[in-house]
N, C-alpha and C positions, 0 to 999 in steps of 0.2 A: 407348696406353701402359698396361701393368698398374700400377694401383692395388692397395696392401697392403690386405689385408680387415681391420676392426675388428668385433669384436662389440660391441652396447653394451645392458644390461638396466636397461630404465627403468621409474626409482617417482616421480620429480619429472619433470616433462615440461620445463618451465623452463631447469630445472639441465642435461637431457640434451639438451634443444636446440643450448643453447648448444655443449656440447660438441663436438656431433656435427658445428656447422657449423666449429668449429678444427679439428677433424681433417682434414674434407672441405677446409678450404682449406688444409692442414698437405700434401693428396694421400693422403691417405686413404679407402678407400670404409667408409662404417660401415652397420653393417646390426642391426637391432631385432629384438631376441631375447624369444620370447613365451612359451618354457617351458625346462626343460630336456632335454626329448627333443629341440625344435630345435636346442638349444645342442649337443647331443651331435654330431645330422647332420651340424651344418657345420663345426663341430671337424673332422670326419672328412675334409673337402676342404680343411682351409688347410696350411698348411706348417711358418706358426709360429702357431697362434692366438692371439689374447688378447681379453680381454671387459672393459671398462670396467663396473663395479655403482656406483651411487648409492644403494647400501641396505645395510647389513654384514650386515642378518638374511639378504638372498638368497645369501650365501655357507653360509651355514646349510640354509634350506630347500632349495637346489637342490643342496646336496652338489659345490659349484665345484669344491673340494679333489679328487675324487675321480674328476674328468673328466680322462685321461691328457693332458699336455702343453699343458693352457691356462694359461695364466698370467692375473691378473686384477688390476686396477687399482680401486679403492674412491675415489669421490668425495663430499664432503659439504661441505656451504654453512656449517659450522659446525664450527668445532675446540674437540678434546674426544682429548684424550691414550689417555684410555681407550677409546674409540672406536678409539682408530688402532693401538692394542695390540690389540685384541680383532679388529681386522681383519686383523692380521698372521698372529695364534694361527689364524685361520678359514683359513691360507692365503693370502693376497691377498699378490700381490708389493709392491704400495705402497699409497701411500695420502699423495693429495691434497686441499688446501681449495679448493674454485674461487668467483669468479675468481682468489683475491689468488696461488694458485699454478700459473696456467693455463701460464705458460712453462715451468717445471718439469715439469709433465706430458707437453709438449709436446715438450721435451727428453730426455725416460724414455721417452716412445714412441716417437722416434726412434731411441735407442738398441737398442729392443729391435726394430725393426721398420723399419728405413731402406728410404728412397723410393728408387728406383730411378729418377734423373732424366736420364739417357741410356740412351736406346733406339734402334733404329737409325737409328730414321728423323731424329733428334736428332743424330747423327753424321756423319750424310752432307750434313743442312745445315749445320751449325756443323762444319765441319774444324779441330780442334783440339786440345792438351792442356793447352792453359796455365791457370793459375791464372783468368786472366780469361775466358775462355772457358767454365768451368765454372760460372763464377759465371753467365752468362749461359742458360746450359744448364739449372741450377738454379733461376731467375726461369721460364725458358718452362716450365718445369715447373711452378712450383707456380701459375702464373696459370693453366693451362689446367685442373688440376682444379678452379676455378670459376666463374662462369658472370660475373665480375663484368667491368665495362670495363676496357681496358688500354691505357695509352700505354706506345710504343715511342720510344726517345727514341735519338739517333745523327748520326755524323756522314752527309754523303752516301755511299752507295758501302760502308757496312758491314753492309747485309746485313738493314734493320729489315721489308722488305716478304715478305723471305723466313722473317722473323720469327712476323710476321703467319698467316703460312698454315701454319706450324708450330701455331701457338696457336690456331688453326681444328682441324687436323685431329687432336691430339692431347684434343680437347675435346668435351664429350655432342653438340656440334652439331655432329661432322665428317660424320658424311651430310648436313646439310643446305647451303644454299649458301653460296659464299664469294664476296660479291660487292665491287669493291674501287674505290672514287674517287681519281682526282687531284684534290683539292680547288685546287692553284692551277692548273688546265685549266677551272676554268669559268668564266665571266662571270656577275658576278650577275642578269642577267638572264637566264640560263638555268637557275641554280639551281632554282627552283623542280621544273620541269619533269624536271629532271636524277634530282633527288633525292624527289621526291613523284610523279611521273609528272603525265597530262594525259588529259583528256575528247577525244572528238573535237568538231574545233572550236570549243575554245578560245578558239586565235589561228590566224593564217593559217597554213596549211601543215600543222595539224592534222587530219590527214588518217584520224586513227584514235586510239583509245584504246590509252595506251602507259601499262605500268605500270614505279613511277621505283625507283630503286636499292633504297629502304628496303622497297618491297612485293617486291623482287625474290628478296630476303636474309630474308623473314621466317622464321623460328625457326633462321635461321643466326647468320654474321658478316658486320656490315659491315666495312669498312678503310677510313678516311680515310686516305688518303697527304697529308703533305706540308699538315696539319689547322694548320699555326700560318700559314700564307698565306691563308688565309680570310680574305673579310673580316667588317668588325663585323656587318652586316648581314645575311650569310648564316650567321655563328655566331649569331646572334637566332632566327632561323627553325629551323636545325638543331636547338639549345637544346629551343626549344618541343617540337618533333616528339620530342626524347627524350626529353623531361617526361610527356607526353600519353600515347605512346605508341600511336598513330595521325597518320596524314595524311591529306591532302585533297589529292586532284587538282588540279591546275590545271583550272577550271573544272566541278571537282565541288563537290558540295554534303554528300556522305557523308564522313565522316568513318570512315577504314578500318583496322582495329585493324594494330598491327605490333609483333612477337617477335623482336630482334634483340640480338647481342650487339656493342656499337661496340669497334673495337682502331683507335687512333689514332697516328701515327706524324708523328716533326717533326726536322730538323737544329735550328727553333728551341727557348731555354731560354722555353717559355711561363708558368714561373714569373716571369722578369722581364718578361714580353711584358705580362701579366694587370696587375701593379703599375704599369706605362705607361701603362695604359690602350689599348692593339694587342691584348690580347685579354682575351672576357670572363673574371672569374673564374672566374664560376657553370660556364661549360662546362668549363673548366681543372679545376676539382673534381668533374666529373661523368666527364667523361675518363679521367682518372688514378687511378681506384680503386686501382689497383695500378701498379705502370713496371717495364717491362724497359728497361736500362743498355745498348747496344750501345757496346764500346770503342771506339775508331780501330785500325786493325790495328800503328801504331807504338808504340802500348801492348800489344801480345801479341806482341813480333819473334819468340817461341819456336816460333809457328806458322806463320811464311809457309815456312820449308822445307815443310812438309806440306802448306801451301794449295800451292804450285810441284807436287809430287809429284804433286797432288790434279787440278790443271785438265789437266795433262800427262798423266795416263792417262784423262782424259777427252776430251784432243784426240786423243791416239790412235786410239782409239774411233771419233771422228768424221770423223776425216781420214784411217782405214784405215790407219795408220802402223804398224811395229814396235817398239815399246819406243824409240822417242825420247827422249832426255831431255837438262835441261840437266847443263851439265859443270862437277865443283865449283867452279870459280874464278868461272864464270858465277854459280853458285846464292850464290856468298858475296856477290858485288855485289847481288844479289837480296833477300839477307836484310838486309843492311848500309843498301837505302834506305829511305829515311822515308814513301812511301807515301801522299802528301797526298789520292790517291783512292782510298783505303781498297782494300778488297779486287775492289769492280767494276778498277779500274784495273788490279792483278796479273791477274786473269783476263782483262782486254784484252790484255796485255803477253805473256803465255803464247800465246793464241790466234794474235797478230799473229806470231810467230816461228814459230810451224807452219806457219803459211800462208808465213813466210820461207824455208823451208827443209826439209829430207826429209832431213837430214844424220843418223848416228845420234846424234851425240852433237850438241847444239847451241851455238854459240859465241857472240862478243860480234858477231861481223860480222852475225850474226842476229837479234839484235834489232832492234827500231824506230827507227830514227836517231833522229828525236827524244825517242825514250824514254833514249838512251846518251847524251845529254849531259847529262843528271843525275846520271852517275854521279861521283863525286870524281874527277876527272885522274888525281892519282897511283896512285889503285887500279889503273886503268882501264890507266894505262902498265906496270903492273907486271905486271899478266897479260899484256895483250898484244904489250908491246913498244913502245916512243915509235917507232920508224920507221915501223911499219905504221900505225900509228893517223894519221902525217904524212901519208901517203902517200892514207889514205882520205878525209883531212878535204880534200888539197890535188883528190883527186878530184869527190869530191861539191861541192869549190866553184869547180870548175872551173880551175882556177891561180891564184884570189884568194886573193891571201895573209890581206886581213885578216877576210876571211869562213873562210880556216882557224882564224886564233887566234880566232875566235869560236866556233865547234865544238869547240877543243880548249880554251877559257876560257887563253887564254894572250895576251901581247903581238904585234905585227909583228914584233919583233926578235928574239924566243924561235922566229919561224916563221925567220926567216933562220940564227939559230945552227943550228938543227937541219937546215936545210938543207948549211950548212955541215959541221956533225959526220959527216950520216949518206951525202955525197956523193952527194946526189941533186939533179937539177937539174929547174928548173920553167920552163915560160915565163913 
């Protein structure tokens, strides 16, 4: 992902630190400027430049003014009217006090200088335009310019694992590894081993020295999946190892350094889990430096047409089909349910209908049977027609009537009227 370049000329080291780490986590790359010939160089490669001074005289001796198209920001740990006038008259487009005006600044260099928080590869995993969706696109963005932990928090089935490896590879450690646990697949008795690796000979079966997830991921990411199923005990151990920062073999004695960044993902609310006492605080706090929100997809209906469009020209693809698709009355049932398995479940639903069918346009008889009796009746009759729909329920339940009105969420006697109305007969 391109990072907006900042320039930043420092006389308080303090003061530019600070700064320099809210831009970088604002998604900014900010880069230390040593003279004015430099400042000129890289002026010459940015697009829109700007230089952040913590000095108003270096507006003066470096001739800021006079550098075509940089624009430049004045910071000072102490407000003085005159100060901020005289940085203006030097040129300088603003002129902030930090901290007490850090948001402001932050909010002025946005404006002159917005982050660009979808890129492709941001698009093609998050299919989307909705409101909520951006907001989410906008979290993976700013977490991944830095290097801090991140809980992913969601319901099942919306997309947090794929989250995950977005905020790996948009991040300084995408060449390095992305290595990922299902925390509730292990037994705590395996944890150790799992997670810190093992000596040979150990325990029985130890047949060789095996190194465990966290040396496997060093100056990568880890992923805990599914990190609020842990238990108290293996969150103890985990804990330590991220305090330390080293582990120890199972039946090693060395203690061996580890560079990892943890991105931790939960359907549980491990803010109330922590307060119950089900999980520890301290790792709750240690986790969550920052959290990306995953909605449920029945909070963004404005995108399951797109996600439908989206898996569909992907089954195409795969199942060597021509332009397949579903047909609008089909796609309004589609947008219109509620979607309790989030977006895994649409994508199952898409898939199982290609594999139903080669038809070009695809219909209601092509869906999943089980998946079609979620849909409202009377929608479902109004596309299709109450006969055909009788005539399918009375086939698939082989002449039982009252296994039809159960497919069709209807009485015995509503299966008899309609038999009566549409003069079809059953045995």
């Amino acid at each position: 992902m391109h990072r907006p370049t900042i320039l930043q000329i420092r006389l308080d080291p303090l003061l530019s630190s600070d700064c320099a780490e809210a831009l970088a986590a604002a998604g900014y790359e900010v880069i230390d400027v040593a003279s004015r010939q430099q400042c000129q160089r890289l002026v010459a490669s940015l697009d829109s430049p700007l230089v952040i001074v913590d000095d108003v005289e270096r507006l003066t001796a470096w001739n800021i003014a006079d550098i075509p198209a940089l624009s430049a920001i004045v910071l000072t740990t102490t407000e003085s009217e005159a100060r901020a006038v005289r940085a203006l008259r030097l040129g300088a487009l603003d002129y902030f006090r930090w901290p007490d005006e850090r948001a402001s600044l932050l909010a002025r260099v946005q404006a002159l200088m917005p982050v660009r928080v979808v890129d492709d590869a941001m698009a093609r995993a998050f299919v989307g335009e909705s409101a909520a969706i951006r907001r989410v696109q906008h979290q993976i963005a700013r977490a991944a310019a830095t290097d801090c932990n991140v809980l992913v928090v969601g319901e099942t089935g919306t997309g947090k694992e794929l989250a995950a490896n977005l905020l790996h590879s948009l991040s300084a450690r995408a060449q390095k590894p992305f290595v990922a646990v299902n925390c509730a697949a292990i037994p705590d008795t395996l944890l150790e081993s799992e997670l810190f690796g093992h000596d040979r000979g150990a325990f029985t079966g130890a047949v060789e020295t095996c190194e465990g997830k966290l040396r496997q991921a060093d100056k990568g990411t880890l992923f805990l999946d599914e990190v609020g199923d842990m238990s108290l005990l293996a969150q103890a151990k985990v804990l330590r190892a991220f305090e330390c920062r080293t582990v120890t073999r199972v039946g090693g004695r060395t203690a061996l350094p580890t560079d990892v960044r943890i991105v931790a993902a939960t359907n549980v609310d491990l803010a109330a889990a922590a307060k119950e006492g089900r999980f520890r605080p301290d790792l709750f706090y240690r986790l969550n430096v920052t959290e990306v929100n995953i909605p449920p997809l029945r909070e963004r209906a404005d995108d399951i047409a797109l996600l439908v469009d989206h898996y569909a020209r992907q089954c195409n693809q795969r199942f060597h089909r021509r332009g397949q698709a579903f047909s609008k009355d089909v796609l309004q049932g589609l947008v219109g349910y509620s979607w309790p398995g989030n977006v895994r479940e649409l994508r199952n639903v898409v898939e199982a209908t290609f594999v139903n069918s080669s038809a070009r346009w695809l219909s209601w008889t092509d869906l999943p049977l089980q998946f079609r009796r979620y849909f409202p009746p009377p929608l479902e009759r109004a596309v299709r027609g109450e006969r055909a729909l009788l005539l399918e329920a009375l086939a698939d339940s082989r002449g039982n009537k009252t296994r039809a009105a159960e497919l069709l969420h209807c009485s015995r006697m509503s299966i008899y009227r309609m038999l009566a109305k549409y003069g079809v007969h059953s045995e």
